[in-house]
Phi, psi and omega in degrees: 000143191257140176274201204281285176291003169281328165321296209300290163009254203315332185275353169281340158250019168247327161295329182314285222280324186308294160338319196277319189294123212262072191198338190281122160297147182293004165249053179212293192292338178315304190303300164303329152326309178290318189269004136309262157007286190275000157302294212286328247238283191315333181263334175275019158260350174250041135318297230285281182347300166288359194280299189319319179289324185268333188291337189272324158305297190318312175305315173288335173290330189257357156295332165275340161291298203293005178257341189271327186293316162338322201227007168287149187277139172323151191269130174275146180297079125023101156245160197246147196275000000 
């Protein structure tokens, strides 16, 4: 299953490869144009938005990597015979 931008993606190269085919009317490729367009507009406003979602995981995954480092017990020491 494709997530939501691999999704946007594909559909944007399927408007792409339709575009390209010369049987298509110029109201027809005008149109795909505009949802393309207007697909590229819809995913770069929710840029800002994910960055913020993912920057608060991250931040909360290394607060729980630095609390295990934090309280795993020292490695015992090794001697070579």
């Amino acid at each position: 299953m494709l997530n939501k931008k691999e999704s946007d993606n594909a559909t944007r190269a399927i408007i792409k490869k339709e575009m390209a085919k010369p049987q298509l009317a110029k109201s027809v490729r005008q149109d795909l144009s505009v949802t393309l367009a207007k697909s590229a507009h819809a995913l770069s406003c929710e840029l800002p938005e994910l960055r913020v979602q993912v920057r608060g995981q991250l931040d909360q995954l290394m607060t729980k990597i630095n609390a295990l480092v934090a309280n795993r017990p020292p490695a015992a020491r090794q001697t070579r015979v």
